[in-house]
C-alpha positions in Angstrom: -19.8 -0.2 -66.4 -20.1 1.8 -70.0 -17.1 4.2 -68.4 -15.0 1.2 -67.4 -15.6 -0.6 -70.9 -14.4 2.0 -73.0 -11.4 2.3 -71.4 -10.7 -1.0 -71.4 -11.2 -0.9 -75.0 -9.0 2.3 -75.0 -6.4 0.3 -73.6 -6.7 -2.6 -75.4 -6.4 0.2 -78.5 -2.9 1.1 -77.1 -1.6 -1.7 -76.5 -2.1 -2.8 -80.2 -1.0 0.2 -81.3 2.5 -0.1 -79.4 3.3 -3.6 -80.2 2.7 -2.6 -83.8 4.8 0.4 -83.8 8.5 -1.9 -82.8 7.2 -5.0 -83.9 9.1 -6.0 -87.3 6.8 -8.7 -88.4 3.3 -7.4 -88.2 1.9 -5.8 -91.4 -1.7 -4.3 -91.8 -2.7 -8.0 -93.4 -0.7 -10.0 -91.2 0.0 -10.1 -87.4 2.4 -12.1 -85.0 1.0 -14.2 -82.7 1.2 -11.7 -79.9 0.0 -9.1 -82.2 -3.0 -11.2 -83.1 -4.2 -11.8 -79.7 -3.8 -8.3 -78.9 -5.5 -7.0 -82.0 -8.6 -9.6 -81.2 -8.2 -8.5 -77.6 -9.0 -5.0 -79.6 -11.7 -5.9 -81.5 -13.7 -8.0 -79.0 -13.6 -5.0 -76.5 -14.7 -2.7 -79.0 -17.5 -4.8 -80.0 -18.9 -5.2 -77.1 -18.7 -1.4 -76.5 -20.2 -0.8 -79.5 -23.0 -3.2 -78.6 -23.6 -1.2 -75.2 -23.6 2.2 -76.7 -26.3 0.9 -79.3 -28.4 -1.1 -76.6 -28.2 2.2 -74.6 -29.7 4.2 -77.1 -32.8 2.3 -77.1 
């Protein structure tokens, strides 16, 4: 599970990272709406492997 969750966070990681790269309207303060969801898609994923990684060191 650990494996899997990084690399959805990974990927979640990239995808931000592309939209941001050709989109013309997000800024490092403000985001489109697609790059919003994509940048909490980000940061929820990371969290939570974050959490894991922490919890596994226990």
């Amino acid at each position: 599970m650990p494996a899997d969750l990084y690399a959805r966070y990974q990927a979640a990681h990239t995808a931000y990272r592309t939209h941001r790269a050709t989109c013309t309207t997000c800024t490092d303060t403000s985001r489109c709406p697609t790059g919003q969801r994509l940048f909490e898609s980000f940061t929820a994923l990371q969290d939570a492997y974050l959490n894991r990684q922490r919890q596994d060191r226990r």
